[in-house]
N, C-alpha and C positions, 0 to 999 in steps of 0.2 A: 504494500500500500504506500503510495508514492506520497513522503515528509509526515508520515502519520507511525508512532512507535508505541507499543506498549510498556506501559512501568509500573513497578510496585513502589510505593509511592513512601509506604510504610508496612507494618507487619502486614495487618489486613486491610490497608487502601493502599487501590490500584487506580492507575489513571490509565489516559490516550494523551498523548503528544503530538504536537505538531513541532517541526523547526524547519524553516527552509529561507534561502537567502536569495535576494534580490536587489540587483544594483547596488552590492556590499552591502547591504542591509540584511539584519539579521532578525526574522522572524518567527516568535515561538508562543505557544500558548497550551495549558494542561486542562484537560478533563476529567475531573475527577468520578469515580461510578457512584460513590457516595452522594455527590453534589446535583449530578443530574440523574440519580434515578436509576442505576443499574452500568451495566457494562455496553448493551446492546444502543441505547440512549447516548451514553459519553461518549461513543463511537461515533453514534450521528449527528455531533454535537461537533466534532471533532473536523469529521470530515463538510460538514458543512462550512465551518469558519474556513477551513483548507481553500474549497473551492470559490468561497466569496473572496478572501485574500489575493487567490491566482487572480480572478478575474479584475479587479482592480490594480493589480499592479503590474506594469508594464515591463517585462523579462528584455535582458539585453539583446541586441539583433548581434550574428557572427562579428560583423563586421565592429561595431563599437568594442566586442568582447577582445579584437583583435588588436585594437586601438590601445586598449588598456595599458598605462605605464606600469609596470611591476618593480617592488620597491628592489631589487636587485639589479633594474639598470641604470647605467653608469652613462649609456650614451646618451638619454636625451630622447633615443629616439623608440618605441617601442618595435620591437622583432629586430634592430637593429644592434648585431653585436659587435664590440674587437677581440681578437685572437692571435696569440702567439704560438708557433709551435717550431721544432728543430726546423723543418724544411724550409719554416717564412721565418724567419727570427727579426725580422721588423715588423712582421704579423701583418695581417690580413682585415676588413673591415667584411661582416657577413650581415643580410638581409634574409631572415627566412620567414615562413610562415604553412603553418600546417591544412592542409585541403582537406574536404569533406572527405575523403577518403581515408581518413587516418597517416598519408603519407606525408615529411616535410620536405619543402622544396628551400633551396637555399639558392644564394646567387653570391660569390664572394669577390673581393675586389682588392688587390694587393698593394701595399702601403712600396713597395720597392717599386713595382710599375706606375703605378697613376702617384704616388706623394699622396701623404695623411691626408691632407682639405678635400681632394680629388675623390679619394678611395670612399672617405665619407661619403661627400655627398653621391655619389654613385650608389652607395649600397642605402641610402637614404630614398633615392629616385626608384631604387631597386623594390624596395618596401611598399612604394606606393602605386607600382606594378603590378605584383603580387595581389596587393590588400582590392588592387580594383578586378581580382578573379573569383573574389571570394563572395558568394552570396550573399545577399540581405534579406536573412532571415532571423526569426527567434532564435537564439542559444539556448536549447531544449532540447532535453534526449529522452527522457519520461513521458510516455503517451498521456500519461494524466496531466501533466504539466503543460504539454503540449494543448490539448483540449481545451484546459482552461485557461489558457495565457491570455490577456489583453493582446490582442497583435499590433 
């Protein structure tokens, strides 16, 4: 049952949970069987708030999710990385991004060939080549999610 969990709450109360996250927003709320009348009730209780919740709130599309700066980068740029390895030892500037297929496609661009300002912005331009193959759509994998998402 898709953000919906069962818990023992205490010896003999048990509840339904919901937790699900949205545009870094973190969503959660307890049903208790005591409070609403049984187990079968906190259930419907449960999954009801779930799917009012979904419906109002607006799930990210691919594309924005791709956008995302992640607090580990350093470039500035998102999907955009630097790399040093024995073969580049001035390293290399990489542009990648993962396809609806589960595969990642990368594009890299050599700080010895193009010079550091160049390499960037090349694997920068690279990104934004990429980022316009990528569908817009919901970032959803849960058919329940899916269903109820504001699109």
């Amino acid at each position: 049952m898709y953000a919906i969990q069962r818990y023992r709450a205490a010896i003999k109360a048990w509840c339904w949970r919901v937790n699900f996250r949205r545009q870094g927003k973190f969503y959660s709320k307890t049903f208790y069987d005591l409070t609403c009348g049984g187990s079968k009730e906190a259930k419907a209780a449960a999954m009801a708030w779930r799917d009012e919740q979904l419906a109002a709130i607006k799930a990210l599309t691919l594309i924005e999710f791709h956008q995302q700066k992640r607090s580990n980068n350093l470039s500035g740029v998102p999907g955009v990385h630097f790399h040093k390895t024995p073969a580049q030892p001035l390293g290399f500037w990489q542009a990648n991004i993962k396809t609806k297929d589960g595969k990642r496609v990368a594009k890299s661009f050599s700080v010895r060939k193009y010079g550091e300002r160049e390499a960037f912005r090349l694997a920068v331009a690279a990104r934004s080549e990429l980022l316009a193959k990528v569908e817009n759509r919901p970032y959803l994998y849960h058919a329940v999610a899916k269903r109820l998402s504001k699109q």
